[in-house]
C-alpha positions as a Markdown table, in Angstrom:
| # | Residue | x | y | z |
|---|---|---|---|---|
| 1 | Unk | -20.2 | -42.4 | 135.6 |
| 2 | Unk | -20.9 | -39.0 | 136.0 |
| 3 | Unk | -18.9 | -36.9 | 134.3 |
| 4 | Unk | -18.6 | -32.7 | 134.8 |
| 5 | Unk | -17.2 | -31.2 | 131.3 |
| 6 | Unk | -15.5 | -27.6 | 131.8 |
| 7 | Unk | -15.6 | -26.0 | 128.4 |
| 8 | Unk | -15.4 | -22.0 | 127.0 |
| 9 | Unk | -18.2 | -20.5 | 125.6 |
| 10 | Unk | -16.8 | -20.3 | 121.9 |
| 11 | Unk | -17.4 | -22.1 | 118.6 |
| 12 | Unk | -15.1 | -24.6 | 119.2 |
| 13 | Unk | -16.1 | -25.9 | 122.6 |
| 14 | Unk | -19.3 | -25.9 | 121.4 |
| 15 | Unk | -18.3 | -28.3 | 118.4 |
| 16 | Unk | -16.6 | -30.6 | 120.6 |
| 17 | Unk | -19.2 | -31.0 | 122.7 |
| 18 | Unk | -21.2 | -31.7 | 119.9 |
| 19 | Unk | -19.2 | -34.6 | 119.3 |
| 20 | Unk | -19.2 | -35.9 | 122.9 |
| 21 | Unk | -22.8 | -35.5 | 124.2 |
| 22 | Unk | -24.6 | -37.5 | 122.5 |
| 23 | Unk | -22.4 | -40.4 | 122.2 |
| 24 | Unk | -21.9 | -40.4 | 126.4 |
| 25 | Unk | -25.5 | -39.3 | 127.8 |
| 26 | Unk | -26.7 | -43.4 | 127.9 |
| 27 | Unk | -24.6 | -44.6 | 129.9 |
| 28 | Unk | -23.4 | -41.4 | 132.2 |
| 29 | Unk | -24.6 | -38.5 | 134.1 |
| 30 | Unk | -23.1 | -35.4 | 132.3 |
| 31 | Unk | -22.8 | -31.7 | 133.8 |
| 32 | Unk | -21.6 | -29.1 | 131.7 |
| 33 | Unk | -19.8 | -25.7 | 133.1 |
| 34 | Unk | -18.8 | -22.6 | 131.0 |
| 35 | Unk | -16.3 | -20.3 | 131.3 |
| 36 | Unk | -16.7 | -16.5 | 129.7 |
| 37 | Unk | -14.3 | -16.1 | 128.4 |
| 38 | Unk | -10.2 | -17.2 | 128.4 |
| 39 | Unk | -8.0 | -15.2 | 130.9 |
| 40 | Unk | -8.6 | -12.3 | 133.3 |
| 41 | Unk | -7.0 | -9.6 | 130.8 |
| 42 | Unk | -9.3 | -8.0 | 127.4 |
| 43 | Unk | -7.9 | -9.6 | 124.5 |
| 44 | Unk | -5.5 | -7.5 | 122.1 |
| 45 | Unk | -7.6 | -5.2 | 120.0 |
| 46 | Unk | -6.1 | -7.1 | 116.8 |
| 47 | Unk | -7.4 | -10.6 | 118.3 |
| 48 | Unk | -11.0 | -9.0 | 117.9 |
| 49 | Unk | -11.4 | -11.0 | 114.2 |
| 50 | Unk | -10.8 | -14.1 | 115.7 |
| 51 | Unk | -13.3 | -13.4 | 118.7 |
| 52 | Unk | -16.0 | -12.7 | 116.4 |
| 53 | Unk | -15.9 | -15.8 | 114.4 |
| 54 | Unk | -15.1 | -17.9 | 117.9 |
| 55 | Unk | -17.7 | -16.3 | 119.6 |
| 56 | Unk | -20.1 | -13.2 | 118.5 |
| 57 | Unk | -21.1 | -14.8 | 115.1 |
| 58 | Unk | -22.7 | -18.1 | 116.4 |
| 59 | Unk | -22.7 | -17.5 | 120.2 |
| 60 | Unk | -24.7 | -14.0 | 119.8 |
| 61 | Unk | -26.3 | -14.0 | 116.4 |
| 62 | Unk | -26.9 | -17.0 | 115.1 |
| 63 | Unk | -27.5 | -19.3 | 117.7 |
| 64 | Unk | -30.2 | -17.0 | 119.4 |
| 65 | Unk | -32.0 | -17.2 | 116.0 |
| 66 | Unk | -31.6 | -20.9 | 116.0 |
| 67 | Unk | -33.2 | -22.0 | 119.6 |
| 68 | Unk | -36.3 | -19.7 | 118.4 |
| 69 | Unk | -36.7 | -22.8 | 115.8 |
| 70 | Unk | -39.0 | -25.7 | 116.4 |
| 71 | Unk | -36.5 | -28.1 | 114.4 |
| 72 | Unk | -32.6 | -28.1 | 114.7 |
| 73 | Unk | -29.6 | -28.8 | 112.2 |
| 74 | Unk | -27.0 | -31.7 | 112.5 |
| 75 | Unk | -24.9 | -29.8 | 115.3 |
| 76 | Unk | -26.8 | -28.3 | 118.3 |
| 77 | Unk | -26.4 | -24.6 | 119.9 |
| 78 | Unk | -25.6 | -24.8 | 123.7 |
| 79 | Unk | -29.6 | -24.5 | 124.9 |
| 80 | Unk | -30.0 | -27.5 | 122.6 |
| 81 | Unk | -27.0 | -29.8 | 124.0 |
| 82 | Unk | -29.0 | -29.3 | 127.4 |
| 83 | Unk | -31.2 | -32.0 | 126.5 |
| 84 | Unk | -28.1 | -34.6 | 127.2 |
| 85 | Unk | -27.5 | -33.1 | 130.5 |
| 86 | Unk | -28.8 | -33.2 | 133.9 |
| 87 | Unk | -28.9 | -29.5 | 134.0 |
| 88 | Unk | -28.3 | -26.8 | 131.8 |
| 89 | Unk | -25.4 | -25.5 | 130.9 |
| 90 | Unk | -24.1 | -22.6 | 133.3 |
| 91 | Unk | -21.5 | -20.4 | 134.0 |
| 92 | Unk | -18.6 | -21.0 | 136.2 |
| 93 | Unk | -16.3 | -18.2 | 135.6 |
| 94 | Unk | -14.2 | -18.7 | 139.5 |
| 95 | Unk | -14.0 | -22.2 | 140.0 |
| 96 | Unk | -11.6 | -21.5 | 143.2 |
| 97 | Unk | -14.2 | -19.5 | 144.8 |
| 98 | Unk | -16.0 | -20.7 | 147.7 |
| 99 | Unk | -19.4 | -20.7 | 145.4 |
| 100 | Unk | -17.6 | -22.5 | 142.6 |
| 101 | Unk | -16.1 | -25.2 | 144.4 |
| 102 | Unk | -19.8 | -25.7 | 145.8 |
| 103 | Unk | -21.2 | -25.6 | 142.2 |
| 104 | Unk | -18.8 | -28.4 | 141.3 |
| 105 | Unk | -19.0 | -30.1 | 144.3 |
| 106 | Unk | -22.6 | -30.6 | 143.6 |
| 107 | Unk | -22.8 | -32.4 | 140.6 |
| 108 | Unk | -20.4 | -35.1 | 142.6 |
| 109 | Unk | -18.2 | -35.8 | 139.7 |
| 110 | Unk | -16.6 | -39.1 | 139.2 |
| 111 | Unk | -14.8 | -37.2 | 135.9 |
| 112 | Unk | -13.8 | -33.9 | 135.1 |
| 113 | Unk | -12.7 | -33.3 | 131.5 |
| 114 | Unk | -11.3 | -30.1 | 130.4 |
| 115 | Unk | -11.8 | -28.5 | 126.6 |
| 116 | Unk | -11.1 | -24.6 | 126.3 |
| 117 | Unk | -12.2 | -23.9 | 129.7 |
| 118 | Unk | -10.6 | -20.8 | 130.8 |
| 119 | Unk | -9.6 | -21.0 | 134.1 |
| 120 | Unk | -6.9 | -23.0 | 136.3 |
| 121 | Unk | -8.2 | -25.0 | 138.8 |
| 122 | Unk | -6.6 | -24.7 | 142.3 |
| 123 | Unk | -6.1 | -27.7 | 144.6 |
| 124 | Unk | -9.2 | -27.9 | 146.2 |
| 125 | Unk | -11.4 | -27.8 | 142.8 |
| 126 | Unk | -8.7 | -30.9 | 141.2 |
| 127 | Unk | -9.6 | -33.1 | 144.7 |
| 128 | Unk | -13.0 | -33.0 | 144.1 |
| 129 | Unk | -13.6 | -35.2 | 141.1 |
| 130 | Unk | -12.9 | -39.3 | 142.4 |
| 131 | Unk | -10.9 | -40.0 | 139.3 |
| 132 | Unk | -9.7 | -37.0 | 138.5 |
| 133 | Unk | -9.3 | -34.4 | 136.1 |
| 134 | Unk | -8.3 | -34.7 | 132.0 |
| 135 | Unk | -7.5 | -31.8 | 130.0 |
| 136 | Unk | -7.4 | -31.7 | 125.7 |
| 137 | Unk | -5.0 | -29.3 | 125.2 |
| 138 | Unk | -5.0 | -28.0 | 121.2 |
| 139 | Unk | -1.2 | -28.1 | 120.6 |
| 140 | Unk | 1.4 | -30.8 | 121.1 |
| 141 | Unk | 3.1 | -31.1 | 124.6 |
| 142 | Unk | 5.3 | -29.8 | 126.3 |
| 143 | Unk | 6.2 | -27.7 | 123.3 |
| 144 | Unk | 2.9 | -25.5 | 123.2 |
| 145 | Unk | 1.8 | -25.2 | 126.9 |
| 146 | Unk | -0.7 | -22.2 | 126.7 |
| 147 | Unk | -2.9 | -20.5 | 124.9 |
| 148 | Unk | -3.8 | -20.3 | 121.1 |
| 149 | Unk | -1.3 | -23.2 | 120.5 |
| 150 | Unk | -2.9 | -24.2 | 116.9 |
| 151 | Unk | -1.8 | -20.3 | 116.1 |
| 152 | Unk | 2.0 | -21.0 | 117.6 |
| 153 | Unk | 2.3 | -23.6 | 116.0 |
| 154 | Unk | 0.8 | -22.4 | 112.2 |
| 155 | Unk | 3.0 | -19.4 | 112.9 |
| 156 | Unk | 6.0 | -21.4 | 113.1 |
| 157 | Unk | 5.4 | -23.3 | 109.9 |
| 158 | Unk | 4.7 | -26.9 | 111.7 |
| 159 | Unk | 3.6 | -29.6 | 109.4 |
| 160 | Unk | 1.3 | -31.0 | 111.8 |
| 161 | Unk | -1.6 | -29.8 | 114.1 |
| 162 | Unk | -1.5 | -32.0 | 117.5 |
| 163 | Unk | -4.2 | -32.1 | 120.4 |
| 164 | Unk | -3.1 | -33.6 | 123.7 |
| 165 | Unk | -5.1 | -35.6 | 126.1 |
| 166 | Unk | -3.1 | -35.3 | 129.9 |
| 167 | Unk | -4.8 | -35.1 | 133.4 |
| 168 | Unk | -4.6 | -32.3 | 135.4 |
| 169 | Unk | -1.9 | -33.4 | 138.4 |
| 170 | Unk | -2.1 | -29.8 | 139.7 |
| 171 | Unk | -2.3 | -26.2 | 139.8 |
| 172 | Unk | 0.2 | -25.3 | 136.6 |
| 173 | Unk | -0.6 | -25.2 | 133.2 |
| 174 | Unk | 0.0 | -28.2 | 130.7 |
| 175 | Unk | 2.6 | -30.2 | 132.6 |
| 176 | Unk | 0.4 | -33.3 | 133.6 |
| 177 | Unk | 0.7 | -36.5 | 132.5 |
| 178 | Unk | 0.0 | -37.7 | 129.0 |
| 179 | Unk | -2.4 | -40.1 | 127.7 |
| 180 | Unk | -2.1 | -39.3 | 123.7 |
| 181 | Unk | -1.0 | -36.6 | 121.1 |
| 182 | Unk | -3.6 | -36.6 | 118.4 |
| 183 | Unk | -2.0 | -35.4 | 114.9 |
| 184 | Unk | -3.0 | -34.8 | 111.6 |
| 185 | Unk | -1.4 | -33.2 | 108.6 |
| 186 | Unk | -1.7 | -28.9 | 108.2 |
| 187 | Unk | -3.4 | -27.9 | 105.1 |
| 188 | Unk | -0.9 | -24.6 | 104.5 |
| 189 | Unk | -3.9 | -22.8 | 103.0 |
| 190 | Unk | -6.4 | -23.7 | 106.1 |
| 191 | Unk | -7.5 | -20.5 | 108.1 |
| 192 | Unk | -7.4 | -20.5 | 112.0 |
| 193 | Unk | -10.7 | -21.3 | 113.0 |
| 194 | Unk | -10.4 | -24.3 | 110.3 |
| 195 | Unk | -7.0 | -25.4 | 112.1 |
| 196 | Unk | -8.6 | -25.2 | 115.4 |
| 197 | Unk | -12.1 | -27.0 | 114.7 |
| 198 | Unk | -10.1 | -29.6 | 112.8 |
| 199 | Unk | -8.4 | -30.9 | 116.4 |
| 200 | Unk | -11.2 | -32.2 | 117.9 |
| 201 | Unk | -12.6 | -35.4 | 116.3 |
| 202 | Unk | -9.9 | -36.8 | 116.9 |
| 203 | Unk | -9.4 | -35.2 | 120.1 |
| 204 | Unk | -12.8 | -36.0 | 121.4 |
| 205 | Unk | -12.3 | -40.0 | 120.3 |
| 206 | Unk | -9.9 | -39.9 | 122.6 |
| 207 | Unk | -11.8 | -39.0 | 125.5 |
| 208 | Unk | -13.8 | -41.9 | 124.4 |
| 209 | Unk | -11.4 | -43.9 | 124.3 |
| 210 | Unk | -10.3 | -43.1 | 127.7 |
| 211 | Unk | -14.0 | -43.6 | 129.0 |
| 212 | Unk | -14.4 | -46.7 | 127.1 |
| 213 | Unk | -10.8 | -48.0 | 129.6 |
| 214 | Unk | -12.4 | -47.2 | 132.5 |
| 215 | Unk | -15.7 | -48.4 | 131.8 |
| 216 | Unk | -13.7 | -51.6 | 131.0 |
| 217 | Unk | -12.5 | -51.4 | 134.8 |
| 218 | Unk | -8.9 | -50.1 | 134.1 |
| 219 | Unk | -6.8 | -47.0 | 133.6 |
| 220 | Unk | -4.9 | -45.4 | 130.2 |
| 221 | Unk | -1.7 | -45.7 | 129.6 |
| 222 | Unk | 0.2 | -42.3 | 130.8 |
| 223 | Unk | 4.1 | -41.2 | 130.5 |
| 224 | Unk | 5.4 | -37.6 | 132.1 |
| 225 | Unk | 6.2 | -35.0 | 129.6 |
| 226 | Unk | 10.5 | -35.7 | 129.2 |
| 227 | Unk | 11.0 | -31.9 | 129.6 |
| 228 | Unk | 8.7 | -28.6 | 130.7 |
| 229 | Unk | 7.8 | -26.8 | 127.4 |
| 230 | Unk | 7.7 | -23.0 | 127.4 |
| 231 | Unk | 4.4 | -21.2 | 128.2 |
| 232 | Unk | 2.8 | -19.4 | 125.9 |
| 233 | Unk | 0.0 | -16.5 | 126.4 |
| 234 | Unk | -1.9 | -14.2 | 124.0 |
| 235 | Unk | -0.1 | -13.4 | 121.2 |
| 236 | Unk | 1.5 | -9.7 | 121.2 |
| 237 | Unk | 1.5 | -7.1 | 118.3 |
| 238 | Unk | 4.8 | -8.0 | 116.7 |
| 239 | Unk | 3.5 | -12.2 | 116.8 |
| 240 | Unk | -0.1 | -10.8 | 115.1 |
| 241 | Unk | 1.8 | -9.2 | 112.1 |
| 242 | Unk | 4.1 | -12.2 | 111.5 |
| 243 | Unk | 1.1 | -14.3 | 111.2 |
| 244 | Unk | -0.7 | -11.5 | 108.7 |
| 245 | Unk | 2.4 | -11.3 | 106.9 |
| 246 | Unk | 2.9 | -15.1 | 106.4 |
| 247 | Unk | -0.5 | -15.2 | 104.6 |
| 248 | Unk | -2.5 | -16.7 | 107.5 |
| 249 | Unk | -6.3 | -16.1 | 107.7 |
| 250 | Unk | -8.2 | -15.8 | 111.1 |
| 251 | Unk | -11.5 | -17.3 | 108.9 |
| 252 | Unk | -12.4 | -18.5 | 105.4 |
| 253 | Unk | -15.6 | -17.4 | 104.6 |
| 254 | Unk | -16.2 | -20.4 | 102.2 |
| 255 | Unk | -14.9 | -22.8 | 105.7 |
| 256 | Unk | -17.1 | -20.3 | 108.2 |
| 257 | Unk | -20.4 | -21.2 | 105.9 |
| 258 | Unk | -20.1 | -24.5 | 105.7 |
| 259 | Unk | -19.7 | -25.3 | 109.3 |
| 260 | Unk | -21.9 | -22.8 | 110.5 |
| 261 | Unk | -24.9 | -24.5 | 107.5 |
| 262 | Unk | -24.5 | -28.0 | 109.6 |
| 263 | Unk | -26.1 | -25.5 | 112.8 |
| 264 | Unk | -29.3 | -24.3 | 110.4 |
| 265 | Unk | -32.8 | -26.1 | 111.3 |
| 266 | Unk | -33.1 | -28.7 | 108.4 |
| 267 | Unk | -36.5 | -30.4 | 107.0 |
């Protein structure tokens, strides 16, 4: 199968793709696409925390020191992941444009999956893929459509984190059909970028999953979401000092170490 993945260029993404790759490059032809960044507007000035650790941290400093290394760690940097892919990663920061439905066009997906990517894909783009087009979604549907649902969802004191695997029916955000709601206990002292890289094992097993139901000549299970959930965007000023006041952390430094030691060249 050949399947085009449509990821950010942030931590996370690059995480779950770490957990993906590898497993799928056997037995399919994999493309991978990046988007920028999330949006069309700058971020609030008091999100910038949470940028840094998502992406200047790894993305900018330490991954550039990484692929200057003869010998990698047990994750990979992007420039390494191109080695399961049958081109390198790019950028596809309009896929609506002319040029970007071309770019998909032309690696004549059977699959496209959506993690984090950072655009909405219009009509044209969802008809291209043969199958179709999944999306994992880090908060539980319909009730955190949007973005930064792992931070709506710590902010209002949930008990559980949730991912959700849907496809993509159309042009609006978080509405398609569901295949599975992923869930795991919140640790109340976890930090955000702990919360959020903690979604997607098990999100990403159940891409498998869904790979492994086609490959097995059939179709997962779906059911329509019972109600339309609201939409949330970036949080504002007053939703970033509830979340400072509640005791939330954007990163642990002990958490940011350890993940970021499983990236460092090893003997």
């Amino acid at each position: 199968m050949r399947i085009t993945f449509l990821t950010n260029r942030d931590l996370a993404s690059n995480f779950a793709l770490n957990q993906l790759l590898p497993k799928l490059s056997s037995n399919h032809e994999l493309t991978v696409f990046c988007s920028d960044r999330v949006g069309s507007k700058p971020a609030a000035p008091d999100l910038a925390a949470a940028l840094f650790y998502e992406q200047t941290l790894a993305l900018e400093l330490l991954f550039p020191v990484i692929d200057m290394q003869h010998k990698h760690g047990e994750f990979l940097t992007f420039r390494r992941l191109n080695q399961f892919l049958v081109e390198p990663v790019a950028s596809l920061n309009q896929p609506n444009s002319i040029e970007g439905l071309d770019d998909l066009a032309a690696t004549e997906p059977d699959l496209v999956v959506s993690i984090r990517y950072g655009c909405i894909l219009g009509a044209e783009a969802l008809s291209i893929p043969t199958k179709g087009a999944l999306n994992l979604h880090s908060g539980r549907l319909p009730e955190y459509r949007g973005v930064m649902a792992t931070f709506r969802a710590m902010l209002a004191g949930d008990s559980k984190l949730c991912s959700t695997l849907h496809w993509i029916d159309d042009a609006t955000i978080d509405t398609g059909r569901i295949i599975s709601i992923q869930s795991h206990d919140r640790d109340p002292e976890q930090c955000y970028l702990a919360n959020v890289i903690g979604l997607y094992p098990a999100g990403c097993a159940a891409i498998l999953e869904v790979l492994d139901a086609f490959a097995a000549g059939h179709e997962p299970n779906t059911c329509l979401p019972e109600q339309t959930g609201p939409y949330y965007s970036f949080p504002d000023q007053g939703n970033l000092e509830a979340f400072t006041k509640a005791g939330h952390q954007w990163a642990n430094p002990k958490f940011v170490t350890a993940l970021l030691s499983r990236y460092l060249p090893v003997d």
